[in-house]
NUKOLLUM-908958 format. One record per residue (C-alpha): residue in three letters; residue number from 1; x, y, z. Coordinates in Angstrom, 1 decimal. Each point is the difference from the previous one (the first is absolute). Layout:
PT    aa     i        x        y        z
PT   ALA   NUM        X        Y        Z
...
END
This chain:
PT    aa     i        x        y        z
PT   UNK     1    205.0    230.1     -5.0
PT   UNK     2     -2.7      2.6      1.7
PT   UNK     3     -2.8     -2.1      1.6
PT   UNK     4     -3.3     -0.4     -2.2
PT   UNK     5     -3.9     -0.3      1.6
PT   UNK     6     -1.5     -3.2     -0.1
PT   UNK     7     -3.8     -0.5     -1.3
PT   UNK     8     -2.3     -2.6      1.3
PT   UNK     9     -3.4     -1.0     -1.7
PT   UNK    10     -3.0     -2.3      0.8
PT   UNK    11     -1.6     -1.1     -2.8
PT   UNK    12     -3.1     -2.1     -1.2
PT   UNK    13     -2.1     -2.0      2.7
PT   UNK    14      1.5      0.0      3.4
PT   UNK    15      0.5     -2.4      1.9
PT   UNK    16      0.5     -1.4      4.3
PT   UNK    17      4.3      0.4     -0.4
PT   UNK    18      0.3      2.3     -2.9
PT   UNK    19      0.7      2.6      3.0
PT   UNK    20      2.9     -2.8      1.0
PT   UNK    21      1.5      1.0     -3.2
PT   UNK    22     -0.1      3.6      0.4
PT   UNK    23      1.6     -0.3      3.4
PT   UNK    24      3.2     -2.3     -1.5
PT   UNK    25      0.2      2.9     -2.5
PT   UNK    26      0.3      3.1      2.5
PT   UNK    27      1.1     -1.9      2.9
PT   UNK    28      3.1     -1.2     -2.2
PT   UNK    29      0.3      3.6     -2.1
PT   UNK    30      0.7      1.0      4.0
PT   UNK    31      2.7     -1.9      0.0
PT   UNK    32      2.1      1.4     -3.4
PT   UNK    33     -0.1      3.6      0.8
PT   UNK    34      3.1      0.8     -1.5
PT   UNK    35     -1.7     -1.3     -3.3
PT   UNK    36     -4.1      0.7      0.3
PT   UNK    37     -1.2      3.6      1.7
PT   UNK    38     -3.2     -0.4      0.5
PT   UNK    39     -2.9     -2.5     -0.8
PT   UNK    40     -3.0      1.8     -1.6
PT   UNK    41     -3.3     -1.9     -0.5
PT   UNK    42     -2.6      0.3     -2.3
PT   UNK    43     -3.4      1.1      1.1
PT   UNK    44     -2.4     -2.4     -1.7
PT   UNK    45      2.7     -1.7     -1.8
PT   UNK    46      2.0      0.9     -3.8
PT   UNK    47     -3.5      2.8      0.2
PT   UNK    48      1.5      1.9      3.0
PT   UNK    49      3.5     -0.5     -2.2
PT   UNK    50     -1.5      2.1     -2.9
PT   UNK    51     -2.0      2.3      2.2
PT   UNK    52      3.1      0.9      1.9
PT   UNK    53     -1.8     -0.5      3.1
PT   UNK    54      3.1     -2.2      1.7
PT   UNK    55     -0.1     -0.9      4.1
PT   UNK    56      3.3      0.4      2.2
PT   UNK    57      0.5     -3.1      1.7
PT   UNK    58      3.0      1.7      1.7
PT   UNK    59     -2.8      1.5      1.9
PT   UNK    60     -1.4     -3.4      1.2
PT   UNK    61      1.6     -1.5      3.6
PT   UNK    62      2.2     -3.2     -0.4
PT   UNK    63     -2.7     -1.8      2.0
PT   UNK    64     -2.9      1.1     -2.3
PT   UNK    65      1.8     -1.3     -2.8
PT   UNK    66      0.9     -2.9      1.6
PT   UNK    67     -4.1     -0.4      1.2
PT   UNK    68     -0.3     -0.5     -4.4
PT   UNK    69      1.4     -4.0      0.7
PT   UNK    70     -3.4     -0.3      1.8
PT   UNK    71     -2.8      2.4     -2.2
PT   UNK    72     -1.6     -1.5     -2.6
PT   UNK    73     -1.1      2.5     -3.2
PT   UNK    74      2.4      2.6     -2.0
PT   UNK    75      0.9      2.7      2.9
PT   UNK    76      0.8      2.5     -2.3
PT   UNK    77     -3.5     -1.0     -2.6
PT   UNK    78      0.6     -1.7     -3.2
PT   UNK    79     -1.9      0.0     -3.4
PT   UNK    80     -0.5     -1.9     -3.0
PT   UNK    81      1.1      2.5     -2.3
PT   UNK    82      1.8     -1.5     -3.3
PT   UNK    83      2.5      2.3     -1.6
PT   UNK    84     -0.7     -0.6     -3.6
PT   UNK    85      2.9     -1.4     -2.6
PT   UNK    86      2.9      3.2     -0.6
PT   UNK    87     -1.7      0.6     -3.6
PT   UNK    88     -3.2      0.2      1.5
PT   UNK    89      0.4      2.4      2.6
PT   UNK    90      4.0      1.0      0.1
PT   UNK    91     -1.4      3.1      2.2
PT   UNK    92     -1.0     -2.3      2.9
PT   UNK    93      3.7     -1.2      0.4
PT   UNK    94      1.6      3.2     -0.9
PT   UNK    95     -2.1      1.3      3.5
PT   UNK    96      1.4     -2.5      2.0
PT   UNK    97      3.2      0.5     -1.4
PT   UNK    98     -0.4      4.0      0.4
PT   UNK    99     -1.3     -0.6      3.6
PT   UNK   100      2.8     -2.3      0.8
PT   UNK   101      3.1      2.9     -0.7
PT   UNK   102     -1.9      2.7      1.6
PT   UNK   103     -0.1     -1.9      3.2
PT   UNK   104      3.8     -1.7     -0.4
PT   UNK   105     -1.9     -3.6     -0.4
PT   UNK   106      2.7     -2.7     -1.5
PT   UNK   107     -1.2     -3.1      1.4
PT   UNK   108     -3.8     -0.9     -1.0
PT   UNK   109     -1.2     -2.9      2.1
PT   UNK   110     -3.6     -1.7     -1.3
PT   UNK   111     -2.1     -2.4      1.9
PT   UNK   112     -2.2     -1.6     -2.1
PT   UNK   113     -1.1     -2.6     -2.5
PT   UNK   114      0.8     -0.9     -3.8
PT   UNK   115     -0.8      3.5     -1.4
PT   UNK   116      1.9      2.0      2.7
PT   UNK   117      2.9     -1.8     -1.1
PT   UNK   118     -0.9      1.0     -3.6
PT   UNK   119     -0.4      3.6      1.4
PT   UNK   120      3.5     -0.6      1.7
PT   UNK   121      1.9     -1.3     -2.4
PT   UNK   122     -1.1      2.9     -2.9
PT   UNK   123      1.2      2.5      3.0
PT   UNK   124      3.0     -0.8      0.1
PT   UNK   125      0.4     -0.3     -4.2
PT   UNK   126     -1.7      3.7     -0.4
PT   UNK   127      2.3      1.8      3.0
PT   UNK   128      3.2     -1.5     -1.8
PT   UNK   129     -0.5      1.6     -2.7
PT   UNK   130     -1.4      2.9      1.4
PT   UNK   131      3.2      0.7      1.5
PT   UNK   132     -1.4     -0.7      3.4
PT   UNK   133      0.6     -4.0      1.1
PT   UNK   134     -1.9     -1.3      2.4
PT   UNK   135      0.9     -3.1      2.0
PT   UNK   136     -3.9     -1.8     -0.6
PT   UNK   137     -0.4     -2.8      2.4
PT   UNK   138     -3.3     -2.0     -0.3
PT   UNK   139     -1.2     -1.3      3.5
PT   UNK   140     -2.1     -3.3     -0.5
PT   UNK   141     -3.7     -0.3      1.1
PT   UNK   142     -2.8     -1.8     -1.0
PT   UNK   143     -2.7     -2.4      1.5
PT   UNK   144     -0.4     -0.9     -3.3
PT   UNK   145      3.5     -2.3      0.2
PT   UNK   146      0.4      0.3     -3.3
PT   UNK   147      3.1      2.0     -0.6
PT   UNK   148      2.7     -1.8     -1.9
PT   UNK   149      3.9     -0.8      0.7
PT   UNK   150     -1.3     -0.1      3.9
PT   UNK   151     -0.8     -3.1      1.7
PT   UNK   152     -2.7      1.8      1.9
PT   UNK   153     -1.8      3.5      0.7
PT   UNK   154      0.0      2.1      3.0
PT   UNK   155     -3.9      0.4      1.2
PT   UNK   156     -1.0     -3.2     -1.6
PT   UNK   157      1.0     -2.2      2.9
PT   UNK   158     -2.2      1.8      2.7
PT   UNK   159     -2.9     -0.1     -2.8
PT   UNK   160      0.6     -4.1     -0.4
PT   UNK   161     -0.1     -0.1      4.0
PT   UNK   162     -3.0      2.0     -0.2
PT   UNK   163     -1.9     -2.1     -2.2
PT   UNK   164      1.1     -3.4      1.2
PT   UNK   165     -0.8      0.7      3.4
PT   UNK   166     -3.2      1.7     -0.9
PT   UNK   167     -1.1     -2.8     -2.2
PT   UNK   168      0.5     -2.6      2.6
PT   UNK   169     -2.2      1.8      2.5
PT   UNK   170     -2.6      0.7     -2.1
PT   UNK   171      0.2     -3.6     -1.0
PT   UNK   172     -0.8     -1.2      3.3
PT   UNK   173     -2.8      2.5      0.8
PT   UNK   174     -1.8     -1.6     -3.3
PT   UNK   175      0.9     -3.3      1.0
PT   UNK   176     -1.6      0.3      3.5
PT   UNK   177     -3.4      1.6     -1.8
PT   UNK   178     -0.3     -2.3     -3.1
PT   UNK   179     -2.1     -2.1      0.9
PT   UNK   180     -2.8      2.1      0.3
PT   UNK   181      1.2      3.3     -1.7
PT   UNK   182      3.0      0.8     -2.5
PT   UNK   183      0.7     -2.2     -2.0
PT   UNK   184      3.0      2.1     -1.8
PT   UNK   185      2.2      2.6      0.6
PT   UNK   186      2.0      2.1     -2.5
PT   UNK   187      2.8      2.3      0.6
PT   UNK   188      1.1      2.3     -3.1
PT   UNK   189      3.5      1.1      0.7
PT   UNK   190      1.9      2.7     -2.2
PT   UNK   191      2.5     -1.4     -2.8
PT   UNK   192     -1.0      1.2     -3.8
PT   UNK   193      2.6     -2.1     -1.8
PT   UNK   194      2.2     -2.5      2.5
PT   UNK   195     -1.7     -2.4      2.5
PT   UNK   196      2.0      0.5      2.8
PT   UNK   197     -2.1      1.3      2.5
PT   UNK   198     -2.7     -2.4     -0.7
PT   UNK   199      2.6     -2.9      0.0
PT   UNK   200      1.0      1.2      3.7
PT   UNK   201     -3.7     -0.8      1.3
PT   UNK   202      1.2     -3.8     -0.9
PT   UNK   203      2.2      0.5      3.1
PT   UNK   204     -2.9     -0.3      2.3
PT   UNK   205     -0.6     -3.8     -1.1
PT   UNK   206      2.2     -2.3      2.2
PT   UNK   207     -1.8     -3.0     -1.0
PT   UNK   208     -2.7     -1.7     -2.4
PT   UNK   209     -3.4      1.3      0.1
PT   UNK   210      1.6      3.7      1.3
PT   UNK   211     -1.0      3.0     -1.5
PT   UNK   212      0.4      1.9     -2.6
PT   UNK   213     -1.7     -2.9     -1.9
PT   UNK   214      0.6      2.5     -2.8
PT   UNK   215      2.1      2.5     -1.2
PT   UNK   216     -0.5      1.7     -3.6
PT   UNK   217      3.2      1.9     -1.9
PT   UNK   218     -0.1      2.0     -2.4
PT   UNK   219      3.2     -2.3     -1.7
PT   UNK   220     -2.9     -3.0     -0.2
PT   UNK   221     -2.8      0.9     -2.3
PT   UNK   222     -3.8     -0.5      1.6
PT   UNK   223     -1.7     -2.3     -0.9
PT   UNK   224     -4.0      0.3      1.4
PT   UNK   225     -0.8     -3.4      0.3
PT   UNK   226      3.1     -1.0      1.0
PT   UNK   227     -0.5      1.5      2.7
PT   UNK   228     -3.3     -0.5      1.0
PT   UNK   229      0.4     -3.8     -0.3
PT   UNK   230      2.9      0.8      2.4
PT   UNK   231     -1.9      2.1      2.5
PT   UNK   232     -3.1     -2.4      0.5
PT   UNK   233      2.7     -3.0      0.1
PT   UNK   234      1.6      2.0      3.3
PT   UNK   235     -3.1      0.6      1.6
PT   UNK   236     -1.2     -3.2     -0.3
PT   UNK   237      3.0     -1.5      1.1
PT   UNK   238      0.9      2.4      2.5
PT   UNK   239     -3.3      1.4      0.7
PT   UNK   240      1.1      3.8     -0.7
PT   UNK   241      2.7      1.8     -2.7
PT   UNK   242      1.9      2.3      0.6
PT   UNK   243      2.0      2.2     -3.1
PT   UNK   244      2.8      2.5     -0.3
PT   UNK   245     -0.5      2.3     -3.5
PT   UNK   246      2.9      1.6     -1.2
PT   UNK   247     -1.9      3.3     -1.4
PT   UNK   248      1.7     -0.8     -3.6
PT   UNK   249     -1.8     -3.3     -0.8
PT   UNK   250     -1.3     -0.3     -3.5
PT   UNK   251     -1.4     -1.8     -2.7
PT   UNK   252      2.4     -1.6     -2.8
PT   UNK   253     -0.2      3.2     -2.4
PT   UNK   254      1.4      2.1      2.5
PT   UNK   255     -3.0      2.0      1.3
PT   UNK   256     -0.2      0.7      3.8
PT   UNK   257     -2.7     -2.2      1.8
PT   UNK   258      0.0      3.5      2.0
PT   UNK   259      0.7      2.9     -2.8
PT   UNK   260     -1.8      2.8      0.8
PT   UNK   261      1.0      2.2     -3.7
PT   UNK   262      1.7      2.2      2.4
PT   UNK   263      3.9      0.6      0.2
PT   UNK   264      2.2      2.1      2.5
PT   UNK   265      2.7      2.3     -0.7
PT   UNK   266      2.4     -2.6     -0.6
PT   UNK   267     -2.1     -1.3     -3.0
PT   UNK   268     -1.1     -2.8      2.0
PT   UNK   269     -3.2     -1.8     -0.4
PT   UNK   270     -2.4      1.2      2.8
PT   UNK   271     -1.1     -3.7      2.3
PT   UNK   272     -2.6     -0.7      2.4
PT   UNK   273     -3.4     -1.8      0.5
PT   UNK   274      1.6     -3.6     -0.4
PT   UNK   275     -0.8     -1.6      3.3
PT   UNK   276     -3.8      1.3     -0.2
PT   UNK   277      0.1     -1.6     -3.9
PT   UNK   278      1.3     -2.6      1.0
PT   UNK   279     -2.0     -0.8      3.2
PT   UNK   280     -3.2      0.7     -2.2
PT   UNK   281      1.1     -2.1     -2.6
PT   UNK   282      0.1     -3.1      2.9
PT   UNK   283     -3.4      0.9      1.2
PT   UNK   284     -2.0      0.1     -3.2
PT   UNK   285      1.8     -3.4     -1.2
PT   UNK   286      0.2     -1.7      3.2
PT   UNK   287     -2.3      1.9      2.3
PT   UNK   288      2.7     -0.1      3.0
PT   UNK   289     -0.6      2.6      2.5
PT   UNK   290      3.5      2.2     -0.5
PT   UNK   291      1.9      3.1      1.9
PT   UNK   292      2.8      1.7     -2.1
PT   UNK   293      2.9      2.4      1.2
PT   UNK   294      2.2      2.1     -1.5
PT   UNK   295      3.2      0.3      1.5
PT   UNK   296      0.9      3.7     -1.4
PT   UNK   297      1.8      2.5      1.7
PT   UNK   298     -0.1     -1.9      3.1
PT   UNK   299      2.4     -2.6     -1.2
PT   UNK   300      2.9      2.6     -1.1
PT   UNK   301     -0.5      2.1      3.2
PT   UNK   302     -0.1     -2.3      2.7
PT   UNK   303      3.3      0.5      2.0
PT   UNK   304     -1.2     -1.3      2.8
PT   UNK   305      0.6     -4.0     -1.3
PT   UNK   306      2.8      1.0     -2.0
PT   UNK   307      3.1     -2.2     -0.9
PT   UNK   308      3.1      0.5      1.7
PT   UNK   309      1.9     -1.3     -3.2
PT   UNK   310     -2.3      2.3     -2.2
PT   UNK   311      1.4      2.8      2.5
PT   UNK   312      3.5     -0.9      0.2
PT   UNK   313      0.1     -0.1     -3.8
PT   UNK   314     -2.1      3.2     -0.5
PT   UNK   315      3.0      1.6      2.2
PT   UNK   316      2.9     -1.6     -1.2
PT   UNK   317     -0.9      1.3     -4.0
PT   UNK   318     -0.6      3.6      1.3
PT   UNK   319      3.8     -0.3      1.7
PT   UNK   320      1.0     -1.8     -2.9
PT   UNK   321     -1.2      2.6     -2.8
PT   UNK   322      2.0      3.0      1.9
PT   UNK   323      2.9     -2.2      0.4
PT   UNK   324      0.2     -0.8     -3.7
PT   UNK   325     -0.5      4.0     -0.6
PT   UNK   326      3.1      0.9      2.3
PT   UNK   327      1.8     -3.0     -1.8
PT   UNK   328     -0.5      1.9     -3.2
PT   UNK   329     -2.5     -2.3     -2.1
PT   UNK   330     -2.7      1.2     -2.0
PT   UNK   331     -3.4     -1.3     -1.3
PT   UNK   332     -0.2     -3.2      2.0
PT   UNK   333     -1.9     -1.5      2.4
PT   UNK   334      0.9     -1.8      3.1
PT   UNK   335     -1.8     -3.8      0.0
PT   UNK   336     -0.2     -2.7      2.3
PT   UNK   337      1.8     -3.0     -0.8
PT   UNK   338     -1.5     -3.6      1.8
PT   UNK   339      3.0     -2.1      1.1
PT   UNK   340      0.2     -3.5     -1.7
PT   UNK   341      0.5     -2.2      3.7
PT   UNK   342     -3.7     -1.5      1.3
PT   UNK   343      0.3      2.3      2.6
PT   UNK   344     -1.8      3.3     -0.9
PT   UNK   345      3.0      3.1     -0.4
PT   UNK   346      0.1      2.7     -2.4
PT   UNK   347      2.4      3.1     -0.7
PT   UNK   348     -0.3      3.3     -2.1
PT   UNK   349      1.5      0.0     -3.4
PT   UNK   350     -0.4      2.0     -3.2
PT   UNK   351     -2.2      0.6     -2.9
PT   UNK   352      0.1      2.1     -3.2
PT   UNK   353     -3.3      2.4     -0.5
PT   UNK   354      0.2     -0.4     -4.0
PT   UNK   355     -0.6     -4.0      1.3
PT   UNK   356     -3.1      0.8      2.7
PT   UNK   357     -1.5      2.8     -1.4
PT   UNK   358     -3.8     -0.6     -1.6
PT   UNK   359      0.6     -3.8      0.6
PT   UNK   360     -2.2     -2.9      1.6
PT   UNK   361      0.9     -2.7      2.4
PT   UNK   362     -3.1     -2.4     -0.5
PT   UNK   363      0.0     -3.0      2.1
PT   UNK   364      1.6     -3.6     -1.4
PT   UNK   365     -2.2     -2.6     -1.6
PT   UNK   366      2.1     -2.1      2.8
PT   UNK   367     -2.0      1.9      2.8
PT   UNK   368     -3.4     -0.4     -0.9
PT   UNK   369     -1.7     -3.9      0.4
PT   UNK   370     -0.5     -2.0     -3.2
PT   UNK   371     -4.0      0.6      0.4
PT   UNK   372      0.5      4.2      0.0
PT   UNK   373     -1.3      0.5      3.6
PT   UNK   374      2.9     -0.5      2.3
PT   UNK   375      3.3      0.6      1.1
PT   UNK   376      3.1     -3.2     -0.4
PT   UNK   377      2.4     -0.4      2.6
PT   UNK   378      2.5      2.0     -2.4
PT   UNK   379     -2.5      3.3      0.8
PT   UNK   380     -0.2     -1.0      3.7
PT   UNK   381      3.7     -0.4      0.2
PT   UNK   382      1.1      3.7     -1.2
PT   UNK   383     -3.6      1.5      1.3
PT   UNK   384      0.5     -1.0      4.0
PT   UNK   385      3.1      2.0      1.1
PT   UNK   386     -1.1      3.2     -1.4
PT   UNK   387     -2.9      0.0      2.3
PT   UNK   388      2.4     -1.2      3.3
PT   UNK   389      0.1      1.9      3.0
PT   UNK   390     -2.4      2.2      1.7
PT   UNK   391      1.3      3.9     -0.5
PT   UNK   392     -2.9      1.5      2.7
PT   UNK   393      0.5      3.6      0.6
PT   UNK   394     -0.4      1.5      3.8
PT   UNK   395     -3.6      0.3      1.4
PT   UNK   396     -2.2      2.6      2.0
PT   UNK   397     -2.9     -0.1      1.1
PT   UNK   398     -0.5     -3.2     -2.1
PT   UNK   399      0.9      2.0     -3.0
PT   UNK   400      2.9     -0.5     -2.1
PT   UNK   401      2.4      3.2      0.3
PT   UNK   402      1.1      1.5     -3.4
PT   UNK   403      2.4      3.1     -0.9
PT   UNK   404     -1.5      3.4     -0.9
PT   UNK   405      2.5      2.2     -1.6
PT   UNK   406      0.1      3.9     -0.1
PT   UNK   407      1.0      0.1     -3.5
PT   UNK   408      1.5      3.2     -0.2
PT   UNK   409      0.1      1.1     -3.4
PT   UNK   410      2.5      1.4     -2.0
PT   UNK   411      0.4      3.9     -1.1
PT   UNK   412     -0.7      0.0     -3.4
PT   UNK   413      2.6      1.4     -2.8
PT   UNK   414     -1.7      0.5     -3.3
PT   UNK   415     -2.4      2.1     -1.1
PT   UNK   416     -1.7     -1.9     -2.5
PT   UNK   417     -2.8     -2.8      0.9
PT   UNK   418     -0.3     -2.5     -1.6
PT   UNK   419     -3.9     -2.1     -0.6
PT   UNK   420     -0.2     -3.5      0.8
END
């Protein structure tokens, strides 16, 4: 069998070990060179894909592709760029498809969320029966954590490590003022539809009275004076409050404490402005001095705190999807599977992309406190090894040292263009 090209994507938000992934992908396509030629990477994502604008990693040096373990962000750009159902736009995947033969591509690897895996899976249906097959692997990643038949996401552990440890500083920099100054502190963290990110802040508490004093999901509906009565109990307990918002709270009818009437490509409602609602919210009912945060970008990029299991995984699924490619299987998705002993383990096994694709992990009832605004030992129990061990990447001049590529593009082969 003559060998085929291999195609890598980044899709959707990046995040600090997406770039772990891509490395388990080319640094294991290395290794199976009697079965994968080359490992060509899409600039920008599925975009650079349809653009035929492809990057030769063959070009790149073993230790510059190795340097990807340590560089937070998508080294070869991603998008959020949806590819639209095959009766919708059938041209879109006939491109890829069209792009794909012209450059002897017959292994499609995708790193990404729920609708890359949609995108994946409709690949490999379309080039079937197109007469072309392509070998479509989807490559989990999401901080989100909310992909299903995985016990966990790459990039969300090094988010939840993020957040805890950033909520527990803050925490004591509001504690040591509160007496005179802040009297509450809100963090809005990202997490439209599952809680997890916000439930990770509940890490930071190691005992009663320990912030977050409150955390708001989006699986627990708000109530307003709920939690207000909650709020001035805290401070006047504790003298200060401190709260993680998950960016997707909202009120019982569904609407988004935070909707802005925007949405993004992926039909997603557009969030923001929660914390400063919320904080405002505190000060004209309770007249408590407030500061407010929003996590953002920071809390998906930072590498520099990242978690060694959150990197080993990220790695281990890019190996894993190349693996199952040279193995012969087709439209799944390696997943991480926790061991059942008390003592954290996990291994790599195997999902179908008809079963992940356009689904929702949302966190269990079981995880979330009786009163809405807490995490139960049950959340603490699977939350605290996916945050273990400190992943720091080399140093100098007391900045952190990160991989710059060449990317070295690809000689194009057709003469039609194709808009985006």
């Amino acid at each position: 069998m003559a060998r085929k090209n291999a195609f890598y994507a980044q899709s959707g938000g990046v995040t600090a070990v997406i770039n772990a992934s891509a490395c388990g992908v080319i640094e294991t396509a290395r290794e199976h060179r009697k079965q994968i030629g080359k490992v060509y990477a899409g600039r920008n994502g599925i975009i650079g894909a349809l653009r035929e604008e492809l990057i030769d990693t063959s070009k790149e040096s073993k230790s510059a592709i190795h340097g990807l373990l340590t560089t937070p962000a998508g080294a070869f750009g991603s998008c959020r760029h949806k590819l639209k159902s095959l009766t919708e736009n059938r041209a879109e995947y006939e491109r890829l498809i069209e792009v794909f033969k012209a450059h002897n591509i017959g292994y499609f690897f995708y790193n990404g969320g729920g609708d890359s895996a949609d995108t994946c899976l409709k690949v490999s249906q379309l080039s079937e029966s197109m007469g072309y097959p392509i070998q479509a692997i989807h490559v989990p990643k999401t901080i989100d954590n909310d992909l299903p038949l995985t016990d966990n996401c790459p990039g969300f552990g090094s988010v939840a490590k993020y957040i805890a440890i950033s909520t527990r500083e803050a925490a004591l920099d509001v504690a040591s003022m509160c007496e005179t100054s802040t009297k509450v502190f809100i963090l809005e963290v990202m997490g439209r539809h599952a809680g997890w990110i916000a439930a990770a802040a509940g890490l930071a508490a190691e005992q009663d009275g320990d912030a977050p004093h409150i955390i708001l999901f989006p699986e627990i509906a708000f109530n307003r004076d709920k939690f207000l009565a909650r709020v001035k109990r805290t401070v006047k307990k504790h003298g200060y409050c401190v709260i993680v918002a998950s960016e997707g709270a909202q009120y019982k009818d569904g609407t988004f404490l935070a909707d802005s009437g925007v949405v993004d490509a992926f039909g997603h409602k557009q969030l923001g402005g929660l914390a400063p609602s919320l904080a405002q919210m505190i000060k004209s009912e309770l007249g408590y001095k407030y500061h407010w945060a929003v996590a953002d970008y920071l809390q998906r990029s930072a590498r520099h705190i990242a978690s060694q299991t959150d990197l080993d995984q990220a790695y281990a699924l890019g190996k894993a999807a190349v693996e199952f490619a040279v193995a012969g299987k087709n439209a799944v998705m390696p997943a991480i599977v926790r061991g059942k002993g008390k003592r954290y383990s996990w291994s790599i096994g195997e999902a179908p992309l008809a079963e992940v694709a356009n689904r929702e992990k949302m966190m269990p009832r079981s995880f979330i406190t009786r009163d809405g605004f807490g995490i139960t030992e049950a959340a603490r129990t699977y939350l605290a090894p996916l945050i273990s061990g400190e992943a720091y990447p080399g140093y100098r001049n007391g900045l952190p040292v990160y991989t710059r590529l060449k990317l070295v593009p690809v000689e194009k082969k057709l003469r039609s263009t194709f808009k985006v």
